[in-house]
MMTF fields as JSON, N, C-alpha, C and O atoms, coordinates in Angstrom:
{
  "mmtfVersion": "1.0.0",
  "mmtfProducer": "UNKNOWN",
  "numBonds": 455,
  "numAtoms": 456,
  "numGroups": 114,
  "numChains": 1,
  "numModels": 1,
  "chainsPerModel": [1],
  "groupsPerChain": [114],
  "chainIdList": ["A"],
  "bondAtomList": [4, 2, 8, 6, 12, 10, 16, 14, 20, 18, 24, 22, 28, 26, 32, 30, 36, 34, 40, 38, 44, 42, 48, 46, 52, 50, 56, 54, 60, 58, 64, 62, 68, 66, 72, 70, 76, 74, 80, 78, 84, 82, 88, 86, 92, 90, 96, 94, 100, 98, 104, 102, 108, 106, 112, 110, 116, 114, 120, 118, 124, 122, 128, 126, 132, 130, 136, 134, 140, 138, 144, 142, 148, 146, 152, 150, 156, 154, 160, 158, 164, 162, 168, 166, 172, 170, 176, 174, 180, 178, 184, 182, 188, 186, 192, 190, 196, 194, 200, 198, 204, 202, 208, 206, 212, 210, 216, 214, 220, 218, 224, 222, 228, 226, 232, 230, 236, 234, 240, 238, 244, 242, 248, 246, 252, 250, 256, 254, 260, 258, 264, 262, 268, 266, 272, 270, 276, 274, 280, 278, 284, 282, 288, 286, 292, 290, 296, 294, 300, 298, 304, 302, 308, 306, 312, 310, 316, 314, 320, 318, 324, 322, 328, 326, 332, 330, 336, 334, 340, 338, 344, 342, 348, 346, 352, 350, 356, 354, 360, 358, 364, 362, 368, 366, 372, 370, 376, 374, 380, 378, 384, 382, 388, 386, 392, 390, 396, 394, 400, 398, 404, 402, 408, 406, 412, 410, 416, 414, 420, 418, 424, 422, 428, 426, 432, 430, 436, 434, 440, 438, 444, 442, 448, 446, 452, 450],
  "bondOrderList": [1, 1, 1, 1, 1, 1, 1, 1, 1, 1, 1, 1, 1, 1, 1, 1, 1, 1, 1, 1, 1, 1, 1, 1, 1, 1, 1, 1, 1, 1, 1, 1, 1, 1, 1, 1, 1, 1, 1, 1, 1, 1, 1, 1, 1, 1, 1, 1, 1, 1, 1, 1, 1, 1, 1, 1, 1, 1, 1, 1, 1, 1, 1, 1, 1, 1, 1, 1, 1, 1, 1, 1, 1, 1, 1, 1, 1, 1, 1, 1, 1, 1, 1, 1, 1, 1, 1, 1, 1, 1, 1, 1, 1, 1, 1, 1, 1, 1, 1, 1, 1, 1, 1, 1, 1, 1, 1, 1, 1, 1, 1, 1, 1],
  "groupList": [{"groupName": "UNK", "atomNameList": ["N", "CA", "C", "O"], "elementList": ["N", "C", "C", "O"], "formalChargeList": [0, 0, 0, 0], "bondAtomList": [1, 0, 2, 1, 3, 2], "bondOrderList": [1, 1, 2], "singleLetterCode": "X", "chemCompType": "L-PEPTIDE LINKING"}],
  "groupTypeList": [0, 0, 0, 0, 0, 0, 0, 0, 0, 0, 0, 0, 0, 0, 0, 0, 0, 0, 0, 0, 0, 0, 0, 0, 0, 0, 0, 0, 0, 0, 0, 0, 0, 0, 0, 0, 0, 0, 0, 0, 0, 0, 0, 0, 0, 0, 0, 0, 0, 0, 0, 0, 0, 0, 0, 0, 0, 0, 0, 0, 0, 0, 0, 0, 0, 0, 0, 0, 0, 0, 0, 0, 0, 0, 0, 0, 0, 0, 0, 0, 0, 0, 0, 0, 0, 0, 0, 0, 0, 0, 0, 0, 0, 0, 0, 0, 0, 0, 0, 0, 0, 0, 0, 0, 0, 0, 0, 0, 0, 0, 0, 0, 0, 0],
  "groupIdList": [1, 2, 3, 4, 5, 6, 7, 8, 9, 10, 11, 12, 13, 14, 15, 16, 17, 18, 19, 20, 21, 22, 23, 24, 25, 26, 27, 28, 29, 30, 31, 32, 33, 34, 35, 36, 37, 38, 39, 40, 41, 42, 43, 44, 45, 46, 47, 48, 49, 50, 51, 52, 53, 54, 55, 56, 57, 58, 59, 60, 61, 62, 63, 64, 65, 66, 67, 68, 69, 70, 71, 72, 73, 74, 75, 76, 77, 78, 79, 80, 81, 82, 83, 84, 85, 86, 87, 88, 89, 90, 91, 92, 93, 94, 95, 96, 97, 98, 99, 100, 101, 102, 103, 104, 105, 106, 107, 108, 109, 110, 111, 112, 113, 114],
  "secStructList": [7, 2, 2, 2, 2, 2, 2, 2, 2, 6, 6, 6, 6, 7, 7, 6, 6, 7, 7, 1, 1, 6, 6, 7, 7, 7, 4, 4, 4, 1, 7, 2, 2, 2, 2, 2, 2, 2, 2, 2, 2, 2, 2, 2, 2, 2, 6, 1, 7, 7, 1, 1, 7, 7, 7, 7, 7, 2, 2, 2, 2, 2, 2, 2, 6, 6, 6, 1, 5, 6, 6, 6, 5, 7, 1, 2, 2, 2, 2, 2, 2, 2, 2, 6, 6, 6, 2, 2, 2, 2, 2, 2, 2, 1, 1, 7, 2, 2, 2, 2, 2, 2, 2, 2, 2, 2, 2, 2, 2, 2, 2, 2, 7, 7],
  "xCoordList": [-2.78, -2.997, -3.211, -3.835, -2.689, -2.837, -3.797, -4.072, -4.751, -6.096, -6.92, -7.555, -6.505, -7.67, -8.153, -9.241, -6.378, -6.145, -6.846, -7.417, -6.634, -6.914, -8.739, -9.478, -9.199, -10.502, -11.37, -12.446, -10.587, -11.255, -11.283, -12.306, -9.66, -9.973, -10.226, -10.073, -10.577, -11.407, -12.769, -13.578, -13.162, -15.01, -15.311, -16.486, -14.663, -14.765, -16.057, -17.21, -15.31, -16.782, -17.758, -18.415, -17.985, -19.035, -20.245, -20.162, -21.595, -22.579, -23.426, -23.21, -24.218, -24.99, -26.617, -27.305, -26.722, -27.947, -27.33, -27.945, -25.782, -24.795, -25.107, -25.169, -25.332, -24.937, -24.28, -23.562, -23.551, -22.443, -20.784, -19.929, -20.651, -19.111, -18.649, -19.467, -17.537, -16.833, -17.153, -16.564, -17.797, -17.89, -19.166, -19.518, -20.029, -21.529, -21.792, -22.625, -21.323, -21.545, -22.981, -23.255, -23.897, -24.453, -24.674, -24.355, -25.218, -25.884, -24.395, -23.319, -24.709, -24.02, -23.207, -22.796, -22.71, -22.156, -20.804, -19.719, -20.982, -19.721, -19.177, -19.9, -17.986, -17.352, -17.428, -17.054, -17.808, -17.934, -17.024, -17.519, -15.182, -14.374, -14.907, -14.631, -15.319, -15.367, -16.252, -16.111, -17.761, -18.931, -18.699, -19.348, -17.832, -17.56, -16.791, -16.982, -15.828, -14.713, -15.279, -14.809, -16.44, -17.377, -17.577, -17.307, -18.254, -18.935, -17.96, -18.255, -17.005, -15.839, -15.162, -14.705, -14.774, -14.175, -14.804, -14.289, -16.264, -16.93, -16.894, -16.6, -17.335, -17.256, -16.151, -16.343, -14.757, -13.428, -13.346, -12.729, -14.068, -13.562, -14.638, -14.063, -15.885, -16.191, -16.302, -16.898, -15.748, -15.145, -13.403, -12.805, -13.01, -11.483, -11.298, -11.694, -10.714, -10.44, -9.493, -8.402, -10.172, -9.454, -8.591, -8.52, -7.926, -7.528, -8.902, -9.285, -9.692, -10.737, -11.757, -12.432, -11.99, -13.166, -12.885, -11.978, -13.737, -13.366, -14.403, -15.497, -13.864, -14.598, -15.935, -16.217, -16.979, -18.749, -18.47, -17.387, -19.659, -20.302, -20.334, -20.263, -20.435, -20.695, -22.043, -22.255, -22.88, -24.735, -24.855, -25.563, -24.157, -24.315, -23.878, -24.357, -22.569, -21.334, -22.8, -23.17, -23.533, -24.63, -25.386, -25.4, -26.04, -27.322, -26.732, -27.466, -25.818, -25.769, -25.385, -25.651, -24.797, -24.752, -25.63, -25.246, -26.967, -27.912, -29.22, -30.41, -28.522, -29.174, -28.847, -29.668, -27.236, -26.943, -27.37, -27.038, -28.141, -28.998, -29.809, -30.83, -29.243, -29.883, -29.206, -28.756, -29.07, -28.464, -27.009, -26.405, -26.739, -24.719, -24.394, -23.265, -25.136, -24.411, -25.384, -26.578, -24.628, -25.364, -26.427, -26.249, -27.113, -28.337, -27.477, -26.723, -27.813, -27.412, -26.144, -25.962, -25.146, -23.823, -23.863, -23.3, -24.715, -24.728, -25.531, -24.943, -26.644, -27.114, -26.243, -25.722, -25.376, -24.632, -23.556, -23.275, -23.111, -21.962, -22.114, -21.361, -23.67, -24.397, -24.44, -24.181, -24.859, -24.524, -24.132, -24.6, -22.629, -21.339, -20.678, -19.477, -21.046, -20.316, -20.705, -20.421, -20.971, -20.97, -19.897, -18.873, -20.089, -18.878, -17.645, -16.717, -17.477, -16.223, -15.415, -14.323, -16.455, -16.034, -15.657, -14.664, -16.421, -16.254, -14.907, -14.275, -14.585, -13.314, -12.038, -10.87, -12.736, -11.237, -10.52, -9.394, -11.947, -11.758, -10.871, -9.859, -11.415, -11.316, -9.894, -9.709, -9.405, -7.518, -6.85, -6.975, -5.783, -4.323, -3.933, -4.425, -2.443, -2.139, -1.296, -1.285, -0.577, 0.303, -1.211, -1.037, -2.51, -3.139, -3.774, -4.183, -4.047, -3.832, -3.042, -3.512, -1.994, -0.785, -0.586, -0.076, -1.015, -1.381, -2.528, -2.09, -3.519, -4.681, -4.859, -5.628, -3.809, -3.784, -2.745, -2.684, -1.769, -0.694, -1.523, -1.408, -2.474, -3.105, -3.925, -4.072, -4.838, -5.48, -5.31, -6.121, -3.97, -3.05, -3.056, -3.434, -2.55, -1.958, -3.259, -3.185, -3.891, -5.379, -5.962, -6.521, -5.606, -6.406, -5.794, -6.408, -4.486, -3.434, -2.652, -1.838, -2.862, -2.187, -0.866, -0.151, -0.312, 0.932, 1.144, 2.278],
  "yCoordList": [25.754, 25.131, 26.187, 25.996, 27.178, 28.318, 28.975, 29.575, 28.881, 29.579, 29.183, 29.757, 27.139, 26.428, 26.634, 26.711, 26.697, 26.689, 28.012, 27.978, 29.078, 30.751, 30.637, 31.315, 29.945, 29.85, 29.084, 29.505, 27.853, 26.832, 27.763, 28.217, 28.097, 28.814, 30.097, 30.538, 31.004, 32.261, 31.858, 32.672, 30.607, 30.299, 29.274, 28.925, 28.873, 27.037, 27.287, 26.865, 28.102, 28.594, 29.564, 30.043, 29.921, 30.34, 29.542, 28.336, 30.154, 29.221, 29.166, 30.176, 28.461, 28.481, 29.655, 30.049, 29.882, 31.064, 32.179, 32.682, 32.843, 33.995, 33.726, 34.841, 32.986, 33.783, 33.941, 33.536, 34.319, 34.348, 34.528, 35.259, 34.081, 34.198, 35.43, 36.069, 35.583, 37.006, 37.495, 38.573, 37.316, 37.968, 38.006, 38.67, 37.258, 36.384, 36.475, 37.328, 35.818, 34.856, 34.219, 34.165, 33.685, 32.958, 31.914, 32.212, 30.65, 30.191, 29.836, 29.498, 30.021, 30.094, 30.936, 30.885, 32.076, 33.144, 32.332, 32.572, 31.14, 30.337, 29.652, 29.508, 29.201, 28.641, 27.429, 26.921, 26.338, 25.151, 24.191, 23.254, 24.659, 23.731, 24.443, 23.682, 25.25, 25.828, 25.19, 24.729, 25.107, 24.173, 22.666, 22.001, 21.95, 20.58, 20.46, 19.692, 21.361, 21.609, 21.9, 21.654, 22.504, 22.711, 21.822, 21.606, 20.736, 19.483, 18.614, 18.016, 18.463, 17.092, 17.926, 17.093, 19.143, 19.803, 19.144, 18.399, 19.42, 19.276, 17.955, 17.541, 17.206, 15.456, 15.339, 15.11, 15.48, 14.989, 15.348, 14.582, 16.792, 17.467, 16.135, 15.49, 15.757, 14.845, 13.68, 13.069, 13.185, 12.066, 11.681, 10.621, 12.752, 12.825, 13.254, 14.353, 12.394, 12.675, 13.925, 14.168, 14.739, 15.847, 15.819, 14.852, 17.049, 17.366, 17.087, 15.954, 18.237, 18.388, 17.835, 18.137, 16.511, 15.907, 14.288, 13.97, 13.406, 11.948, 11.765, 12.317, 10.987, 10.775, 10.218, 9.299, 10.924, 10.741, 9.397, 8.937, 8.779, 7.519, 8.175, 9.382, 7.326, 7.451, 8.034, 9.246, 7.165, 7.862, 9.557, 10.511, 9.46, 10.525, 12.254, 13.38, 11.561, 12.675, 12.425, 13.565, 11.676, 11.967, 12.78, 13.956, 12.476, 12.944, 14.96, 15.918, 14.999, 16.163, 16.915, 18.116, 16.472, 17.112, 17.014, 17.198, 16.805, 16.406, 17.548, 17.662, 18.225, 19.303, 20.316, 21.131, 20.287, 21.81, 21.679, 22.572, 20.6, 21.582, 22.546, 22.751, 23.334, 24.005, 25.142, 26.112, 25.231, 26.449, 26.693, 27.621, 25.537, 25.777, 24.918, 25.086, 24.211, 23.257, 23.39, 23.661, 23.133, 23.121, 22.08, 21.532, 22.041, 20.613, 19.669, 18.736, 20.189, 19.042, 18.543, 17.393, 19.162, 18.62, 17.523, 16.445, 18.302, 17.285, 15.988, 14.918, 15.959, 14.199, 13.865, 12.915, 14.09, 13.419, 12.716, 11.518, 13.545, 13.593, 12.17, 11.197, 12.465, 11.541, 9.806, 8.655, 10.364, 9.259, 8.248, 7.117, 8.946, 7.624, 8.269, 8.442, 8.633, 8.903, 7.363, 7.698, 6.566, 5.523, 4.669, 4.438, 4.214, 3.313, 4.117, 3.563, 5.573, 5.778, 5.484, 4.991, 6.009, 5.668, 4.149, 3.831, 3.348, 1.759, 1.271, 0.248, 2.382, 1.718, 2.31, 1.931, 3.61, 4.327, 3.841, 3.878, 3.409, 2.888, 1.337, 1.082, 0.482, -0.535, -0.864, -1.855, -0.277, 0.005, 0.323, 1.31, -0.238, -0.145, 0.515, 0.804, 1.243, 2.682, 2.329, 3.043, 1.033, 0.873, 0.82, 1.43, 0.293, 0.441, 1.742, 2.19, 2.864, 4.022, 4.806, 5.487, 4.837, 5.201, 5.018, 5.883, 3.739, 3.143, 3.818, 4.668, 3.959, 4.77, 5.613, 6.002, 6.745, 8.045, 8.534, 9.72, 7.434, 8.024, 7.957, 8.771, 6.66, 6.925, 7.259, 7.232, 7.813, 9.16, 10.557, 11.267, 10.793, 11.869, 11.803, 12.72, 10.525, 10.086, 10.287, 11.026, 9.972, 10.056, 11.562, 11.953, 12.244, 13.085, 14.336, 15.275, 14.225, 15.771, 15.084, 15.757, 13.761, 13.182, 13.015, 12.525, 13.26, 12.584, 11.237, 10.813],
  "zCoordList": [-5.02, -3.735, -2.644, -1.6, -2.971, -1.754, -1.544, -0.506, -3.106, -3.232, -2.108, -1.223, -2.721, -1.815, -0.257, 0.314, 0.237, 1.273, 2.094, 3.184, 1.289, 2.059, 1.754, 2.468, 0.91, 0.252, 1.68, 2.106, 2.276, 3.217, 4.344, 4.857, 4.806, 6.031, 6.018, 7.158, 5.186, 5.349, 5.48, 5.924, 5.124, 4.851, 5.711, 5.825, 6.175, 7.262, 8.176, 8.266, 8.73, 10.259, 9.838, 10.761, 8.831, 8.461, 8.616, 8.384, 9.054, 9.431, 8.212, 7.542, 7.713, 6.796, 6.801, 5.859, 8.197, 7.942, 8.591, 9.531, 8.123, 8.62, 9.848, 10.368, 10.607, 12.376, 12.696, 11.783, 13.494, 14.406, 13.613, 14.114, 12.892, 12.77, 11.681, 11.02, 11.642, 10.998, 9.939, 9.864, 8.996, 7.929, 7.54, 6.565, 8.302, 7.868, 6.776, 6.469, 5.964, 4.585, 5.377, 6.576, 3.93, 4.084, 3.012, 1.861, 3.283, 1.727, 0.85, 1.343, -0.494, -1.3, -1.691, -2.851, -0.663, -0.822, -0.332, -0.861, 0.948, 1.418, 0.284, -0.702, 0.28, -0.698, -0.862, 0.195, -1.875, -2.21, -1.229, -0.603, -1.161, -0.649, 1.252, 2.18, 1.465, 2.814, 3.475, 4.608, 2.391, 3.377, 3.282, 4.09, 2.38, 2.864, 4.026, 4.969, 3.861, 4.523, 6.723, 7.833, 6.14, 7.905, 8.323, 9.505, 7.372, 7.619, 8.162, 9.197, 7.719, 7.908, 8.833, 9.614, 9.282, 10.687, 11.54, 12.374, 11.364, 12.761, 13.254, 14.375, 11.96, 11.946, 12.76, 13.955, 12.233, 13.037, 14.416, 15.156, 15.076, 16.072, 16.776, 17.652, 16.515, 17.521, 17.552, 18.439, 16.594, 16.71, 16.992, 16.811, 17.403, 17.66, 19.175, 19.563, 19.967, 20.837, 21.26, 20.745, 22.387, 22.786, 24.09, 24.848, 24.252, 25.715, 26.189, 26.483, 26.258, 26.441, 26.856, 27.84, 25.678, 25.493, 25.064, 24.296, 25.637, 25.112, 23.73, 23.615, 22.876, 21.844, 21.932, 22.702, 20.932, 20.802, 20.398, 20.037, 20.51, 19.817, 18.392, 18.165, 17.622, 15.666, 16.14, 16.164, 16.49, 16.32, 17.151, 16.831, 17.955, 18.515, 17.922, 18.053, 17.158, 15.912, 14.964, 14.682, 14.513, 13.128, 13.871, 13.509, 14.84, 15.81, 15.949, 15.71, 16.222, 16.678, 15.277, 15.334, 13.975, 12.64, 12.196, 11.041, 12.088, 11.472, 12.524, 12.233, 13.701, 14.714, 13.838, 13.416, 13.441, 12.682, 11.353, 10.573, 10.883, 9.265, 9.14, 9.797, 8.051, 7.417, 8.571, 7.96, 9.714, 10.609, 10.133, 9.595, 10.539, 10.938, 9.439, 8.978, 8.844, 7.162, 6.113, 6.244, 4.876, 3.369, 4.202, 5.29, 3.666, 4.058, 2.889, 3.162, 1.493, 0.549, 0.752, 0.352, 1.312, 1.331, 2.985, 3.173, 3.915, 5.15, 4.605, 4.758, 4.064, 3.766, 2.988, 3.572, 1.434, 1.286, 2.261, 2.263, 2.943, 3.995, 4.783, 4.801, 5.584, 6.436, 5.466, 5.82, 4.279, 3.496, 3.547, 3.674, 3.377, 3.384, 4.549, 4.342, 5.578, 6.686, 7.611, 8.76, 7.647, 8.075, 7.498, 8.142, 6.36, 5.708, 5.918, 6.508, 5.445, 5.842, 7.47, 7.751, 8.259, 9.796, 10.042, 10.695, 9.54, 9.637, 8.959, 9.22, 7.901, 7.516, 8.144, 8.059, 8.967, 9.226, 11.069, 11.566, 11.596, 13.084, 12.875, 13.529, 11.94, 11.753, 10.852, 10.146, 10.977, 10.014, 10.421, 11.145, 10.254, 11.207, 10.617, 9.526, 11.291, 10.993, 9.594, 8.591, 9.765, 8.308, 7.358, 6.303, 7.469, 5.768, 5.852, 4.781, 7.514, 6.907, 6.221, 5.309, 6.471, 5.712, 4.438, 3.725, 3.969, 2.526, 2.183, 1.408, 2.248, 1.957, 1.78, 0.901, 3.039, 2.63, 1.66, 1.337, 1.105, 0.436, -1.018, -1.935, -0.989, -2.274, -3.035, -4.257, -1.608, -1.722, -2.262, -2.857, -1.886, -1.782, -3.826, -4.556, -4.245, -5.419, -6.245, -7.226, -6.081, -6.67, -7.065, -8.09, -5.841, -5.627, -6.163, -6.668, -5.985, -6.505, -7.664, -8.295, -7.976, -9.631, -9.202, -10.076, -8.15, -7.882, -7.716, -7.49]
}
């Protein structure tokens, strides 16, 4: 688990054509769990309300991930993403916190076999 963990956040902000960030990785040199891991950061940061910032519209969080292909994300991992990034949003706005709680515990169960 610690691999994963040091694996996501050494590679997270890495951009997909090296610009800008610390190590400039590019491509496939980023790590499998790191470039999903970019995609669904960014997803949450704007669709999550901040100090900062009030939460995007859904079209607007696609509109502006769908600016960073091929620059700032895998392309293939952002259209999947874009994919089912609709149904997932529809189910996660639309659920109360007790069947999140249920969802994520059996997610959790699913996902690490606990």
């Amino acid at each position: 688990m610690e691999l994963i963990a040091n694996e996501v956040t050494a590679g997270h902000h890495e951009k997909w054509d090296s610009s800008v960030y610390l190590r400039g990785l590019a491509g496939q040199e980023i790590s499998l769990l790191a470039r999903i891991f970019t995609i669904v950061g960014v997803f949450n940061a704007l669709c999550s309300e901040r100090l900062y910032k009030e939460v995007l519209p859904f079209n607007e969080v696609m509109n502006i991930l769908r600016k960073g292909s091929e620059r700032h994300f895998d392309q293939e991992f952002l259209e999947t993403s874009c994919d089912i990034a609709n149904g997932i949003y529809g189910t996660i706005v639309n659920t109360s916190e007790a069947e999140m709680k249920e969802l994520m515990k059996n997610m959790v169960r699913r996902h690490f076999n606990l």
